[in-house]
C-alpha positions as CSV (number, residue, x, y, z in Angstrom):
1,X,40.1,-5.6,-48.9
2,X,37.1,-4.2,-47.4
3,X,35.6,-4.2,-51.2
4,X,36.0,-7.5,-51.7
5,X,34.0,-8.5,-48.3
6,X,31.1,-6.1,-48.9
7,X,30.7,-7.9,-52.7
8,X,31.5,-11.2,-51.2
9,X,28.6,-10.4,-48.2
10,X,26.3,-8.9,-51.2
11,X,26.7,-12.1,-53.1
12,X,26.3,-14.6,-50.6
13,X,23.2,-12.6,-49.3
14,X,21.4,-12.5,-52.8
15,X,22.4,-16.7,-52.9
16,X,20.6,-17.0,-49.7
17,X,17.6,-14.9,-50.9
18,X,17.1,-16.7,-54.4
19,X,16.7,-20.3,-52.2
20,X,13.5,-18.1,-50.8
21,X,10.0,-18.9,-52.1
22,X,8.6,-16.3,-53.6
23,X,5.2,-16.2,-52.6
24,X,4.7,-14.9,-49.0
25,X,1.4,-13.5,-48.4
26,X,0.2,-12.8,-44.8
27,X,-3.2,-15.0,-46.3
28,X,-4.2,-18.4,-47.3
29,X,-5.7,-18.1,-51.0
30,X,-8.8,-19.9,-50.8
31,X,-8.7,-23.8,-51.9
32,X,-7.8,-23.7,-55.9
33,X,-8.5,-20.2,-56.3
34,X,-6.3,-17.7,-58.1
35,X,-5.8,-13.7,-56.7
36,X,-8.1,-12.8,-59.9
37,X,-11.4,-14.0,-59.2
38,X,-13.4,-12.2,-60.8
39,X,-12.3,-10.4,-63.7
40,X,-14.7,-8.3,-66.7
41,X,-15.2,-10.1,-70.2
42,X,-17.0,-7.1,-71.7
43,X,-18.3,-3.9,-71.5
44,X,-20.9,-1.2,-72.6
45,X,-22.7,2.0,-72.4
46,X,-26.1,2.2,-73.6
47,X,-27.3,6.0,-74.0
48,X,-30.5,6.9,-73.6
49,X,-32.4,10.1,-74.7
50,X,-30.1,11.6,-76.7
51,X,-26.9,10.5,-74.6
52,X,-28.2,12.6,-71.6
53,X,-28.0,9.8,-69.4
54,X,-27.7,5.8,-69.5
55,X,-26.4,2.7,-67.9
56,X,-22.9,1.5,-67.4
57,X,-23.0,-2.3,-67.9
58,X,-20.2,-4.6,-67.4
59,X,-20.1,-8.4,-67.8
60,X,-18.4,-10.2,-64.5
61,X,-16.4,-13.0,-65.3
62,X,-16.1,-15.1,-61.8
63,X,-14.2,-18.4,-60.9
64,X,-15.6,-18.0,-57.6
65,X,-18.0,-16.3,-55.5
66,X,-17.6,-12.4,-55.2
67,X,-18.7,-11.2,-51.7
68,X,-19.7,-7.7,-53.4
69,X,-18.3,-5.3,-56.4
70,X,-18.7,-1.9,-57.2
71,X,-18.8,0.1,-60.3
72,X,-18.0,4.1,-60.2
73,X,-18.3,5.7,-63.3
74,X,-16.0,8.6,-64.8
75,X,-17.2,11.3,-67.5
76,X,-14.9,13.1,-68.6
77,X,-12.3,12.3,-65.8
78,X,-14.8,13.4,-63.0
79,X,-16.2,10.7,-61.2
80,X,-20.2,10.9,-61.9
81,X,-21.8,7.9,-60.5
82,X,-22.1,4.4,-59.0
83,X,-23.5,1.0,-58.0
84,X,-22.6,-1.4,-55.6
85,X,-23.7,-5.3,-55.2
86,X,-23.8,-8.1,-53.2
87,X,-22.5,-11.7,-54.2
88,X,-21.7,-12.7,-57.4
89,X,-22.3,-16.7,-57.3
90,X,-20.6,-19.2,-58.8
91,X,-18.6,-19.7,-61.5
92,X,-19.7,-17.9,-64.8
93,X,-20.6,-14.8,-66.0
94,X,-23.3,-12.0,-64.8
95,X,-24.6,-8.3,-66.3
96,X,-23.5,-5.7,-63.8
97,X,-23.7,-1.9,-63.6
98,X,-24.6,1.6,-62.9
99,X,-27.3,3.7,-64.1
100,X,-26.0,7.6,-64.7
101,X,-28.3,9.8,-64.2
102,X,-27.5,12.7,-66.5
103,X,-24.1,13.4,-68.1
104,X,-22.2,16.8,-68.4
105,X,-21.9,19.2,-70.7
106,X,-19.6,17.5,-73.0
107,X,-15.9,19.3,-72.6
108,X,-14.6,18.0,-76.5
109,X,-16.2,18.1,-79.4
110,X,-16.2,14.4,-79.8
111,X,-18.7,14.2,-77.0
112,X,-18.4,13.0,-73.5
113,X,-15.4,10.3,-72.6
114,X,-17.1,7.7,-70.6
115,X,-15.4,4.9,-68.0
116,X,-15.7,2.5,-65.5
117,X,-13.5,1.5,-62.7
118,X,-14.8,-2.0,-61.6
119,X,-13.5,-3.5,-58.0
120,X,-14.0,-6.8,-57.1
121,X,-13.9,-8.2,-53.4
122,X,-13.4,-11.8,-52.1
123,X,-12.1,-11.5,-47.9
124,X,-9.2,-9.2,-48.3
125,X,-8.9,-10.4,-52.0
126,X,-9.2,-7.1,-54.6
127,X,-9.3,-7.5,-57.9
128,X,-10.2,-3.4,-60.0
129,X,-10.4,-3.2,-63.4
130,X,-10.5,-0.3,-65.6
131,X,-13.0,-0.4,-69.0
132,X,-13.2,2.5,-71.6
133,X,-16.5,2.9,-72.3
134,X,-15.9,5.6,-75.4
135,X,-17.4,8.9,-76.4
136,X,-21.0,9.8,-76.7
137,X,-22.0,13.2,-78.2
138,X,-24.6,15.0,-76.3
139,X,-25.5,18.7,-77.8
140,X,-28.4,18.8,-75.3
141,X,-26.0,18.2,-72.0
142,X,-26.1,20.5,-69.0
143,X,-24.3,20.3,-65.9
């Protein structure tokens, strides 16, 4: 008997529970905006001298203004360097990135693994990506 009342109770609390909307956020989304705002269409790494140093870049892809973003840049699984920004306006799409300085002695012999993690802010709205960047040999690299 008592079986039969806890299913029962389980079943008629889930039936309650699936009449429940299921978006319940403690904020408003802006007016005809989506969570991702901003989002990255592409991606590179342009090495200079050799591949000792270079600039991250990443393309922005906004449907709305981004009150600021920030790049950090990862060699090799360390994190090596970053850039922050203000607003991104507007709808479209904008060049964005971070200069690195120097890069590592490379720990494979492919080179140095490069990545960027990209966040995105709009009020308490977050949006991070993650984009591979690749390898980039570099005989002369020091740490």
């Amino acid at each position: 008997m008592k079986r039969t009342r806890v299913l029962l109770t389980t079943i008629a609390g889930t039936a309650l529970l699936a009449g429940l909307p299921a978006t319940a956020t403690a904020e408003l989304r802006p007016t005809g905006q989506s969570q991702d705002f901003c989002w990255d269409a592409d991606a590179n790494f342009a090495p200079a001298d050799g591949g000792t140093r270079g600039r991250a870049n990443v393309r922005a892809h906004c449907e709305a203004n981004s009150e600021s973003w920030r790049v950090d840049v990862y060699v090799n699984g360390e994190w090596w360097a970053y850039s922050t920004g203000g607003k991104i306006p507007g709808i479209g799409e904008r060049w964005i990135g971070v200069d690195v300085p120097r890069m590592p002695k490379p720990n494979d012999k492919r080179g140095n693994f490069v990545w960027a993690k990209v966040t995105y802010k709009l009020g308490t709205w977050v949006n991070v990506y993650r984009e591979e960047l690749g390898w980039f040999p570099c005989k002369t690299c020091t740490d």
